[in-house]
C-alpha positions as CSV (number, residue, x, y, z in Angstrom):
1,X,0.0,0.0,0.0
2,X,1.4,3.4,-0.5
3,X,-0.5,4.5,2.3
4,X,-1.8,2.2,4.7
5,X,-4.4,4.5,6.5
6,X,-5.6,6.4,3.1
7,X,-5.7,3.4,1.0
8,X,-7.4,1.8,3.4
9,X,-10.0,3.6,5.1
10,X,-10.7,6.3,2.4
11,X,-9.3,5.0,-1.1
12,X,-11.1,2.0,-1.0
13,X,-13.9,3.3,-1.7
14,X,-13.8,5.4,-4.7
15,X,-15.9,5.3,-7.1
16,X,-18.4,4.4,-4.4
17,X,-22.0,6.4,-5.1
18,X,-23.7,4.7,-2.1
19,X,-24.2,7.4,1.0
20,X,-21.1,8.3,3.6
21,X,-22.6,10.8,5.3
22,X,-26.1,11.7,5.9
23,X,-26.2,15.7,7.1
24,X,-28.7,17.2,9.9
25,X,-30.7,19.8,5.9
26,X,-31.4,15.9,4.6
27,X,-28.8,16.0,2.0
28,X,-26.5,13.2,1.8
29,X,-22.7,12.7,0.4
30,X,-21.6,9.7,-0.7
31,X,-17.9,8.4,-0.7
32,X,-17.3,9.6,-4.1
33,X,-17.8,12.9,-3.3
34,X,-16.6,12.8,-0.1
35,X,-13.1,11.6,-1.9
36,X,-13.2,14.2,-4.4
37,X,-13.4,17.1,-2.1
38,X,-10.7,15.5,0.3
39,X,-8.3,15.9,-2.9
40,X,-9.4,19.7,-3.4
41,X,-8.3,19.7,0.5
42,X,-5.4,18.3,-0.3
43,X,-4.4,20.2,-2.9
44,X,-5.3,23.0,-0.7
45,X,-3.0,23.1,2.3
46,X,-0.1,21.6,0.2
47,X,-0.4,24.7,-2.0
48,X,0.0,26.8,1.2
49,X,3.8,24.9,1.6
50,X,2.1,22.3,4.1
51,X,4.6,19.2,3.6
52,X,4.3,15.8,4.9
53,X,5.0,14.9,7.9
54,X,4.2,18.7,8.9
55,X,1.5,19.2,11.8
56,X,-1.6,21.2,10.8
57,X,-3.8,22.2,13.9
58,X,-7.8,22.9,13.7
59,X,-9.9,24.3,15.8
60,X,-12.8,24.3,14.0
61,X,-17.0,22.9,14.6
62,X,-18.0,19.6,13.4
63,X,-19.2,19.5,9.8
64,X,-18.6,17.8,7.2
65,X,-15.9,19.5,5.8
66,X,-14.1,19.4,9.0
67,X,-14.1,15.3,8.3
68,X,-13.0,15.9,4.8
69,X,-10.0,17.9,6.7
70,X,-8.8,14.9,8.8
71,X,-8.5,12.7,5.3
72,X,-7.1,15.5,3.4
73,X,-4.4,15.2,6.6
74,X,-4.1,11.5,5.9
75,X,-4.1,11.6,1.8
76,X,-1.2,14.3,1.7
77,X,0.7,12.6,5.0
78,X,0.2,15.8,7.0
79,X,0.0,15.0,11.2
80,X,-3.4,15.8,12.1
81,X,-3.9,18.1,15.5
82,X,-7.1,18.0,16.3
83,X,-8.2,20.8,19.2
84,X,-11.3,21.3,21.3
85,X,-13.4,24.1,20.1
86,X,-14.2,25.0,23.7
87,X,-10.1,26.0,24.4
88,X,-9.5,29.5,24.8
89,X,-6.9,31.4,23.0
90,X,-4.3,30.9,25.9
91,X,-4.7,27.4,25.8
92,X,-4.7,27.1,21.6
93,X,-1.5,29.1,21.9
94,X,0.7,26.7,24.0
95,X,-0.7,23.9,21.7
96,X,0.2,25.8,18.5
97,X,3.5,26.7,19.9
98,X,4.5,23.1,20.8
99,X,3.1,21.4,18.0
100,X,4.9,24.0,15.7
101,X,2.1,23.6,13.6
102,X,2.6,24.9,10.1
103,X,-1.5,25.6,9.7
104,X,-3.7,26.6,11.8
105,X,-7.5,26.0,10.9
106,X,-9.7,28.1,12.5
107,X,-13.4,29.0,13.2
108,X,-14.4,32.1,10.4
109,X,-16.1,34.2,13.4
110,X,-12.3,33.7,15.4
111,X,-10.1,34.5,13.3
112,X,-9.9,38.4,14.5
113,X,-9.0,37.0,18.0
114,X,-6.5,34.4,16.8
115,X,-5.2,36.6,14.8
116,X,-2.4,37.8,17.0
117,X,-1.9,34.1,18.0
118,X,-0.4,33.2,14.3
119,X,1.8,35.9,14.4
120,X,3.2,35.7,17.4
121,X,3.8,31.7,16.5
122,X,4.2,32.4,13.0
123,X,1.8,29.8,12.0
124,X,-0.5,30.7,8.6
125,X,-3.7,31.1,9.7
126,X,-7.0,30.2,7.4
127,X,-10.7,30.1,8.2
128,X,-13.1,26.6,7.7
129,X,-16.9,27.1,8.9
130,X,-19.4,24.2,9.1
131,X,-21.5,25.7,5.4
132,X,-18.3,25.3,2.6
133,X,-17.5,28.7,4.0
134,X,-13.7,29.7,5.2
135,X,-11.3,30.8,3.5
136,X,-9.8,27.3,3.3
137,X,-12.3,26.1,1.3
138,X,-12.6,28.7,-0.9
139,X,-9.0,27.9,-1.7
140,X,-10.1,24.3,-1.6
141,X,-12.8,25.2,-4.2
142,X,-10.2,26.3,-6.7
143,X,-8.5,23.1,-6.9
144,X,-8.4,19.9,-8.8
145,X,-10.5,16.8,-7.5
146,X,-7.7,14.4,-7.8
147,X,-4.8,14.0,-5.8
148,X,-1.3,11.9,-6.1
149,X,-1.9,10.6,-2.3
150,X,1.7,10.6,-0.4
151,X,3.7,7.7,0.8
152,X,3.5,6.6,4.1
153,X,4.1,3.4,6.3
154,X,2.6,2.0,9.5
155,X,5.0,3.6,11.5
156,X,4.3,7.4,10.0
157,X,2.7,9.6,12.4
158,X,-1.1,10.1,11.5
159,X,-2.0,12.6,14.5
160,X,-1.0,14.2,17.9
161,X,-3.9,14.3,20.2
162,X,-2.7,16.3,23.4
163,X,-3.5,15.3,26.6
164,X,-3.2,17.0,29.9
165,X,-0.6,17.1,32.2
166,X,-0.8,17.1,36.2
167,X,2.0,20.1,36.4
168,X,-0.3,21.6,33.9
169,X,1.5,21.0,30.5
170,X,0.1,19.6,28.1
171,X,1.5,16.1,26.5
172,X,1.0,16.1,22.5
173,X,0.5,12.1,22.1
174,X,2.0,10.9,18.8
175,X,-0.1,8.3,16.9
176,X,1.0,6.3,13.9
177,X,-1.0,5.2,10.9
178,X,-0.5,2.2,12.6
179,X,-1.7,2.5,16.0
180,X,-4.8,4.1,13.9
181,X,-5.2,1.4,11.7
182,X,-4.6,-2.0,14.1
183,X,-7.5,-0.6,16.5
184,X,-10.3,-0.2,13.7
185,X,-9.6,-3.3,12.4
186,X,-9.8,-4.9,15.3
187,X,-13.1,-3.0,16.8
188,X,-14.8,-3.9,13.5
189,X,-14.9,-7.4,14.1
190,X,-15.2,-7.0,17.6
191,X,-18.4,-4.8,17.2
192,X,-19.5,-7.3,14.3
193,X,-19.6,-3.8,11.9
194,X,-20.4,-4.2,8.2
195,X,-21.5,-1.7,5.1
196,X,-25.2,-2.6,6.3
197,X,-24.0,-0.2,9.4
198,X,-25.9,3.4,10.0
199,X,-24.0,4.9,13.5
200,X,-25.8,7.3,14.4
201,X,-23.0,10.0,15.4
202,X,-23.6,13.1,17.6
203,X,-19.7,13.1,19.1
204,X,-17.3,15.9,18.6
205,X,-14.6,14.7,16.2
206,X,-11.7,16.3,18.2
207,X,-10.7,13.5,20.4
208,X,-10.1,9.3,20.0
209,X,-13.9,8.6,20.2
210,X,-15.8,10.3,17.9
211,X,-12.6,10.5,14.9
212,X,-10.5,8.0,15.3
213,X,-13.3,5.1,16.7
214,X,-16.9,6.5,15.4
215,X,-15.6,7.3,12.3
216,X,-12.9,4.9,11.4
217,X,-14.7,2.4,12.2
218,X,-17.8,3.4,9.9
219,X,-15.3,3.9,7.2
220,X,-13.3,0.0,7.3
221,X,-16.4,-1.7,7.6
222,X,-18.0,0.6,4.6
223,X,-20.9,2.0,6.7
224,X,-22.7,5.2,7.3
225,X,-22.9,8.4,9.4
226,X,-26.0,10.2,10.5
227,X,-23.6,13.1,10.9
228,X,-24.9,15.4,13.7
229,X,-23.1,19.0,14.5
230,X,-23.6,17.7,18.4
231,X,-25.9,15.7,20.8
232,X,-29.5,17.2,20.5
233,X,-32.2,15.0,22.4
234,X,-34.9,15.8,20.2
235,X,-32.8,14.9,16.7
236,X,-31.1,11.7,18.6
237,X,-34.5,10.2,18.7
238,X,-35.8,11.8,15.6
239,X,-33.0,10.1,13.8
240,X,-32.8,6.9,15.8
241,X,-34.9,5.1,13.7
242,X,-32.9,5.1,10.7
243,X,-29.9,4.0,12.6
244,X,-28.4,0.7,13.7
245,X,-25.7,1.8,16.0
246,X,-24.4,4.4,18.2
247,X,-21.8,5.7,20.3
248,X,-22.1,8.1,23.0
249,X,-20.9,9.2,26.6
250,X,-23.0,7.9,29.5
251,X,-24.3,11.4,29.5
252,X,-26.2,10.6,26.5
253,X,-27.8,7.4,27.7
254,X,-28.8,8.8,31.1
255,X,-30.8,12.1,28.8
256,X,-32.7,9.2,26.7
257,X,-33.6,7.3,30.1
258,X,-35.0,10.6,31.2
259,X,-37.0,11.3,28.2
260,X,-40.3,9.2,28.0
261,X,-40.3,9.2,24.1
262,X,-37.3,6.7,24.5
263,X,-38.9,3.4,24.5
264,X,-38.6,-0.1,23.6
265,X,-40.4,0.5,20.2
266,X,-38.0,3.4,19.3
267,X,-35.2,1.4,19.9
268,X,-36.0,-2.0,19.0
269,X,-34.4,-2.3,15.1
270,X,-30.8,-1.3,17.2
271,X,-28.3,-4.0,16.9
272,X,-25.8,-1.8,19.4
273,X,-25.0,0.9,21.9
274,X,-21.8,1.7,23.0
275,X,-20.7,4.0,25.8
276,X,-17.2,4.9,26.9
277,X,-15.2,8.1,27.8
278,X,-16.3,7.5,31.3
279,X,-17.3,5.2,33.8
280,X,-21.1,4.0,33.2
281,X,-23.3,3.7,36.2
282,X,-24.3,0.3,37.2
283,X,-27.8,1.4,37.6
284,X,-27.5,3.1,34.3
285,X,-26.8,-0.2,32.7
286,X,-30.1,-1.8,34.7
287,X,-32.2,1.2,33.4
288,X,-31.3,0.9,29.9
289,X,-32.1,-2.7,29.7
290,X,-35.0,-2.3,31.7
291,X,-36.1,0.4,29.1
292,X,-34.9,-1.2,25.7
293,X,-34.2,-4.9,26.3
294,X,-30.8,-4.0,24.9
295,X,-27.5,-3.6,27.0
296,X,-25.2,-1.0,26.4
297,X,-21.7,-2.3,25.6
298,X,-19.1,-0.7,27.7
299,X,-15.2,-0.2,26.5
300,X,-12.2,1.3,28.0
301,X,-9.6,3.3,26.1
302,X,-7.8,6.2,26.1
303,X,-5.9,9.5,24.4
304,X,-2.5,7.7,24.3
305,X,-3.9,3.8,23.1
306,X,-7.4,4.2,21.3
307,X,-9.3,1.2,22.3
308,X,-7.8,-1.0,24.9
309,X,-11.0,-3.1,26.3
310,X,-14.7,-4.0,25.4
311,X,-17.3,-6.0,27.0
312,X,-18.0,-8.6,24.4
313,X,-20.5,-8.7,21.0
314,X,-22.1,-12.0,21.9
315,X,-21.4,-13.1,25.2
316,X,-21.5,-11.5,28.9
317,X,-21.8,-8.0,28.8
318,X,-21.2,-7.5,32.9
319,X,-22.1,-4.2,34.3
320,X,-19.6,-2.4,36.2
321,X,-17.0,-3.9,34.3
322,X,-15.1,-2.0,30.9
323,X,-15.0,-6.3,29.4
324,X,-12.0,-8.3,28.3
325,X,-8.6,-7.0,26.5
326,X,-9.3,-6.7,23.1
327,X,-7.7,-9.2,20.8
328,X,-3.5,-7.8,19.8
329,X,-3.8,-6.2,23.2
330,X,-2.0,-7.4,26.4
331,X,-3.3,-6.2,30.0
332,X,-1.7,-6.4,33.1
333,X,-2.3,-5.5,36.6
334,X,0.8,-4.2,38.5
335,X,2.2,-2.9,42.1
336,X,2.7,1.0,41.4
337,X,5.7,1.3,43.6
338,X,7.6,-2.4,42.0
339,X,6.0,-2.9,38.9
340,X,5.3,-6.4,39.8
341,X,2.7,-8.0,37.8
342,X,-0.2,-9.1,40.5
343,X,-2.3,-11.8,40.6
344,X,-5.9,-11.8,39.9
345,X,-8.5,-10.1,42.2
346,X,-5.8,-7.1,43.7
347,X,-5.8,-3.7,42.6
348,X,-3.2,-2.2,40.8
349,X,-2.2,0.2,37.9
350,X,-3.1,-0.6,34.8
351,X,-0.7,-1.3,31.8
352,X,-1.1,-1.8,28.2
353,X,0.8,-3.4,25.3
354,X,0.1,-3.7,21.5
355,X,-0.3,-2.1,17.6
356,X,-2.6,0.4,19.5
357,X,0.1,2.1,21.8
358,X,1.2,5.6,20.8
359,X,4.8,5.9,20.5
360,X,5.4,8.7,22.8
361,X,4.8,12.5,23.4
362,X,6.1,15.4,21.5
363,X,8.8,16.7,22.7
364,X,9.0,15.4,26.1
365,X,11.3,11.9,26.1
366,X,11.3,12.5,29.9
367,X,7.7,12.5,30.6
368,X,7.7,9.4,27.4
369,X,9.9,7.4,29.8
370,X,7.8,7.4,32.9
371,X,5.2,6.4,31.3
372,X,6.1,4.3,28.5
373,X,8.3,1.3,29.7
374,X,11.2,0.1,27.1
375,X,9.6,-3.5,26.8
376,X,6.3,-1.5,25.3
377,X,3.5,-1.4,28.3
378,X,1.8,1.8,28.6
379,X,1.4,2.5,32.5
380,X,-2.3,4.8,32.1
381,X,-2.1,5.5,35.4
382,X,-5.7,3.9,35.5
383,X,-6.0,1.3,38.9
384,X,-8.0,-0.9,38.3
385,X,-8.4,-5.2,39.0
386,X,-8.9,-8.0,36.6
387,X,-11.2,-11.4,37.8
388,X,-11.0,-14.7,36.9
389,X,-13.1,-14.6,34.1
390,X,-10.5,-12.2,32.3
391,X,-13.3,-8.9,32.7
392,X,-11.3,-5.4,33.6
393,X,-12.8,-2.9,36.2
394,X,-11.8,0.3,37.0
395,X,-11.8,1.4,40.6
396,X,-10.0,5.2,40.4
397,X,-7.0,6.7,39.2
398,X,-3.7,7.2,40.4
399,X,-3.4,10.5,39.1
400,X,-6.0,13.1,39.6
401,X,-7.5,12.8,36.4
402,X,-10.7,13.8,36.1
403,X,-12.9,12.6,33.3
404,X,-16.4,14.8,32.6
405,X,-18.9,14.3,30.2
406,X,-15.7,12.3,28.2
407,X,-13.2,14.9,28.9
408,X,-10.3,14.5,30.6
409,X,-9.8,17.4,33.1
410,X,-6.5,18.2,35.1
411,X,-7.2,19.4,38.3
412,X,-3.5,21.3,39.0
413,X,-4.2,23.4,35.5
414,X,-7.3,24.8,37.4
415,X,-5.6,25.1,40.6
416,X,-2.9,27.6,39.2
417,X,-5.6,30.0,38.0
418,X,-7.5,30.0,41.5
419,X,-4.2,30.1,43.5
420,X,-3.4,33.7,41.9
421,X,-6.7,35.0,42.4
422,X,-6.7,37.5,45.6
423,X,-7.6,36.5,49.0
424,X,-7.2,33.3,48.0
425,X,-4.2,31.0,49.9
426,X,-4.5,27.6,48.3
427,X,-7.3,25.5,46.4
428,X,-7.7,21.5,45.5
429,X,-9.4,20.9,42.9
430,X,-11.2,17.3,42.8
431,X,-13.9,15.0,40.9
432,X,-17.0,14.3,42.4
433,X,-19.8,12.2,41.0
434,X,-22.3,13.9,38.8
435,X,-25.7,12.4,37.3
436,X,-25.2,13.8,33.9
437,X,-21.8,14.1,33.1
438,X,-20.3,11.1,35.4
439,X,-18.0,13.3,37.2
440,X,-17.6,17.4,37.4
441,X,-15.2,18.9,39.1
442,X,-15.4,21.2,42.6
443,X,-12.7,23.5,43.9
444,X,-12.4,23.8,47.9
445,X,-10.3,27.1,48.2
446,X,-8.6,28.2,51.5
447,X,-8.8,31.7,52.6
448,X,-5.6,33.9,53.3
449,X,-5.8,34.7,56.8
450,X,-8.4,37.9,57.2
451,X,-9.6,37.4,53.5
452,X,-12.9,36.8,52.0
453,X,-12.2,35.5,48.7
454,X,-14.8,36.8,45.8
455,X,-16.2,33.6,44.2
456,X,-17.8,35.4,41.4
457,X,-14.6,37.2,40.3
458,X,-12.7,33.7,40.7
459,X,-15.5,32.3,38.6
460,X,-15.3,35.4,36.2
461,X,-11.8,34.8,35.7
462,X,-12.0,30.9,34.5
463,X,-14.3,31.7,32.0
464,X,-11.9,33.7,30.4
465,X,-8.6,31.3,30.7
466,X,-10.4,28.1,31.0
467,X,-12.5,25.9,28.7
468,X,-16.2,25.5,30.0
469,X,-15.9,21.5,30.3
470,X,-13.1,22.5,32.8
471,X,-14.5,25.0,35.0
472,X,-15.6,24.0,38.5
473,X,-19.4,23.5,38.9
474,X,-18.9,24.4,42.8
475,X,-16.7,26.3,44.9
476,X,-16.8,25.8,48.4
477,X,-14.5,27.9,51.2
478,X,-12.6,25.7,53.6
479,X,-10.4,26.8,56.9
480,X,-7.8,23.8,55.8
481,X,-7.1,21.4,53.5
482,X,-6.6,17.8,55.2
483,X,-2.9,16.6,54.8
484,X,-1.0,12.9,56.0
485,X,1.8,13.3,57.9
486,X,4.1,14.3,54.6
487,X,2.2,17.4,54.1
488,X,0.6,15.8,51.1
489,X,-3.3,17.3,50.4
490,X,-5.6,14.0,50.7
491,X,-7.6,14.3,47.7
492,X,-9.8,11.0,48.7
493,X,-10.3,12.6,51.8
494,X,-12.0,15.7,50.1
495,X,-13.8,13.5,47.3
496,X,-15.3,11.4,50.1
497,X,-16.2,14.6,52.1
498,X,-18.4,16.0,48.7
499,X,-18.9,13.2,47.1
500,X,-22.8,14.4,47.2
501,X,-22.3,17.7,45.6
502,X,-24.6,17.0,43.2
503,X,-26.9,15.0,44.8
504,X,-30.5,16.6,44.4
């Protein structure tokens, strides 16, 4: 092949006139067309000096054309960056300036305030909106429909996907056309996918999930996308009917089970649900089955492996659990202290071997060696145990991840805003449980002595630094933080103190 992930998610099917993606006005495009305007994308941002192997960054709302972005990446052997729409300019900088991005793809209606971002980075700037609008794809318009697609091999990179860092710095993950590759093919015969497939997709397609999985996926096994710019209740169940599959956060399942139009006969031509991007609820799992007669099928992956876990297609879909290691991909349990392997039944840290594992993060061989052992396991800082049976559950981190709504959330990042803010002394951020988005995080701020910190200026000021998804739903004033004996801040101490938060 002359490139593994082009030829063989996208360039297999030219030529194709059967549907690709079916859009929120009706319209549809097939993979023909999809294909044609990927080489006018091509041709695009090579014409702008973009060369293989180069990083273009986006930052741009799901559309179609966004989509046709990511394979224009792959056809011309560009790295793919990926970033949430809901960073703020701060955060899009550091990312930029790290990545060295040669392109930067941004939202039309932003590119006044990014603006000063590209020329302090010098990184070209150009526009893409969600309507064939932008002055990308006006350049895009100009070109030819055919493009010579670039050489690559398995061990290219494909994209960075960055990742959050407990000092606060962001980790750009490297992934191969490899890694990529190995973890579609496997998922589609996991998940049993074939071209009969309609996933009905109302993800964001800047993170592992909803590109590299929903999509990917959908594209090997020669499926279809009801292509939705984000989750809306009322069109998820409008459009349920002509689906066959879907993917979604538990936030999405716990909205249907709340709405009383969701019901056995809406769902009943489904052949599967899939959740993942954060821990599903027991009782979530009861309700929906309850509901539907269907169970949700629960996985476990992550920024730095893709898919590393599912419960299984046919067989014993066990609640609380995240399933069985997929097949290519070794799991092991181990001491975090030795690195022993442990038996069966004990909790432990988490590690990870196979095709799937990234190769490392940009730019940081230091922070690549801690995590990423020489003999190829991934430790994800996950704990978790493993039974007899072979089934993985997750019982809490070892780092202070925080995982809302699917994203990942660093407490220390928010920490360092609220510590500057006056009258304030010191603040721990921490994850409590949350009915709707799994977990949401609450920040218990200490008062300098005499001081009566203002919690709507504190609020005021993450808006502007801090993405919405990371921004503390509560903050509560404390005398003290409660510390062990090495002056360490017990976290569990805090999450067990407000673990009902949220409760109603």
């Amino acid at each position: 092949m002359v490139n593994p992930l082009y030829d063989t998610l996208f360039g297999r099917h030219a030529g194709k006139t059967t549907p690709f993606l079916h859009l929120p006005d009706g319209s549809t495009i097939t993979h023909k067309d999809f294909l044609a305007r990927t080489a006018r994308f091509a041709n695009a941002i090579t014409s702008l000096g973009v060369k293989p192997g180069d990083r273009l960054a986006a930052q741009i709302d799901k559309s179609a054309d966004a989509l046709v972005l990511y394979a224009a990446c792959v056809q011309a052997g560009v790295i793919f960056l990926p970033l949430n729409t809901a960073y703020t300019a701060d955060e899009v900088s550091y990312f930029i300036d790290n990545s060295g991005a040669s392109l930067f793809v941004c939202q039309p209606a932003q590119r006044e305030n990014l603006d000063s971002l590209s020329k302090a980075t010098g990184t070209r700037l150009e526009t893409l909106g969600t309507d064939n609008s932008g002055s990308l794809a006006d350049i895009a318009n100009q070109q030819n429909d055919s493009f010579e697609t670039v050489a690559r091999t398995r061990d290219d990179l494909a994209a960075f996907l960055y990742t959050s860092g407990t000092t606060g710095r962001s980790k750009g993950a490297m992934l191969t056309q490899g890694n990529l590759l190995s973890n579609a093919t496997t998922l589609v015969e996991a998940w049993s996918f074939s071209s009969d497939d309609v996933l009905l997709h109302a993800l964001p397609i800047f993170h592992t999930h909803g590109l590299f999985v929903a999509v990917n996926v959908t594209l090997l096994a020669g499926g279809s996308l009801i292509f939705m710019p984000k989750f809306d209740q009322d069109q998820i169940i409008a459009n349920l009917p002509r689906a066959t599959t879907m993917m979604g956060v538990p936030t999405f399942y716990t909205r249907l089970l709340d709405d009383p139009r969701f019901t056995q006969e809406l769902a009943q031509h489904m052949r599967l649900f899939i959740s993942g991007s954060a821990p599903l609820l027991a009782e979530t799992h009861i309700a929906f089955e309850q509901r539907t007669g269907l169970r949700i099928l629960e996985r476990y992956g992550m920024t730095e492996t893709n898919m590393n876990t599912s419960n299984p297609y046919d067989g014993d879909r066990r609640a609380g659990t995240v399933g069985l290691p997929l097949p290519g991909v070794e799991l092991k349990i181990t001491h975090p202290v030795t690195g022993e392997t442990l038996p069966n039944g004990e909790v432990g840290q988490i590690e990870v071997r196979g095709p799937n594992v990234f190769v490392g993060y940009w730019q940081m061989p230091e922070k690549t060696a801690e995590e990423l052992r020489e003999d190829g396991f991934f430790i994800t800082g996950d704990l978790g145990t493993i039974d007899d049976d072979g089934y993985v559950t997750i019982v809490g981190r070892n780092k202070d991840l925080i995982i809302s709504g699917g994203f990942n959330i660093y407490p220390k990042e928010i920490e360092l805003v609220i510590d500057e803010q006056p009258g304030v002394l010191e603040s721990a951020v921490i994850g409590v449980p949350h009915p709707d988005f799994g977990e949401s995080p609450v920040a218990i701020i200490v008062a300098q002595n005499g001081a009566t910190p203002d919690l709507d200026a504190i609020a005021g000021t993450m808006q502007q630094s801090l993405a919405r998804f990371k921004q503390p739903r509560k903050l509560i004033i404390v005398p003290e933080l409660p510390r062990n004996t090495m002056g360490k801040v017990q976290k569990n101490v805090l999450r067990d103190t407000y673990a009902d938060a949220f409760v109603a």
